[in-house]
C-alpha positions in Angstrom: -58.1 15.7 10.7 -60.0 15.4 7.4 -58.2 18.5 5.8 -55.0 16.4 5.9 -56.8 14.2 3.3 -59.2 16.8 1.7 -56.5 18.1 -1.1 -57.8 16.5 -4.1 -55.9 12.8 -4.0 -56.9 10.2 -5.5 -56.7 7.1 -2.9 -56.4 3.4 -3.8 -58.3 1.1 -1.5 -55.7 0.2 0.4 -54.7 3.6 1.2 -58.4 4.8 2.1 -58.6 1.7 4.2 -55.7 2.6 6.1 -56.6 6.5 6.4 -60.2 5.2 7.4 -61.8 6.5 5.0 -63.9 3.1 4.0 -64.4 0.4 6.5 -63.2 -2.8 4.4 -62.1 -3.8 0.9 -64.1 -5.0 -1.7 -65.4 -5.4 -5.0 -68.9 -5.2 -7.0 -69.9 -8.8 -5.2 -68.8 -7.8 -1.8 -71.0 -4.9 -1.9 -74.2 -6.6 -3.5 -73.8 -9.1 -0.6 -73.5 -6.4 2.0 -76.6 -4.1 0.7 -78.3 -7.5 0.9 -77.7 -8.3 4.2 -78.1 -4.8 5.9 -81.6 -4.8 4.0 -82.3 -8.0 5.4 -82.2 -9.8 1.7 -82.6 -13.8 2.2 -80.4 -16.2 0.0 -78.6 -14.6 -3.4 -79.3 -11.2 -3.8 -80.6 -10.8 -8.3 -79.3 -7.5 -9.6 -80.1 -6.1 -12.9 -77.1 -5.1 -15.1 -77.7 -2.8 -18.4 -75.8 -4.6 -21.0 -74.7 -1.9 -23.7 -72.9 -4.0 -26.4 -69.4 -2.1 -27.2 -68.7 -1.4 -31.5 -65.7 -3.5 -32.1 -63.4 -1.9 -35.2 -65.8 -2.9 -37.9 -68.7 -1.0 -36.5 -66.8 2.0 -36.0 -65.1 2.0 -39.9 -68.8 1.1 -41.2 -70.1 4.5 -39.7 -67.0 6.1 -41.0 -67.5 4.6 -44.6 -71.1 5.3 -44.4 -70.2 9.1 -43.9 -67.4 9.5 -46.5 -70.3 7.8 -49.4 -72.8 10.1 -48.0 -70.2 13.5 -48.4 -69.4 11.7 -51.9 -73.5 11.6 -52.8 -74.6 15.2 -51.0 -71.3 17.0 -52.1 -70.7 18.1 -48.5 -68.5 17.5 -45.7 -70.3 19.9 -43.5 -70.6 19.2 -39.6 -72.8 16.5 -38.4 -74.0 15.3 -35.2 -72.5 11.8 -34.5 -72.9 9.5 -31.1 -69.6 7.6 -31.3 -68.9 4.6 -28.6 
């Protein structure tokens, strides 16, 4: 029965409800609150979120101005390593 499913689809909730593939709808919350009871958690579950600040437009045409000054100073617009957001 699986291999009717099994062909690489991409399922919304609803649908994977509805083909039984998941047992209820949900979001992030729901789940917390669900870990938290079938661990036997007490009152509100505390979860730890890793906040990674996004660059907004400014950030990302400082790094590009930063480069274009440093080509200008070095004479080179050779390749470069960069770790863009």
């Amino acid at each position: 029965e699986v291999y009717k499913l099994a062909d690489g689809s991409i399922f919304s909730g609803r649908q994977a409800y509805n083909y039984g593939l998941i047992d209820t709808l949900g979001g992030f919350e729901d789940a917390v609150r669900l870990a938290a009871e079938l661990a036997g958690i007490s009152g509100k579950p505390q979860t730890v979120k890793d906040f990674v600040p996004r660059k907004g437009f400014f950030d990302l045409l400082g790094g590009l101005l930063r480069n274009v000054g440093r080509a200008s100073s070095t004479g080179s617009l050779g390749p470069e390593i960069l770790y863009l957001y």
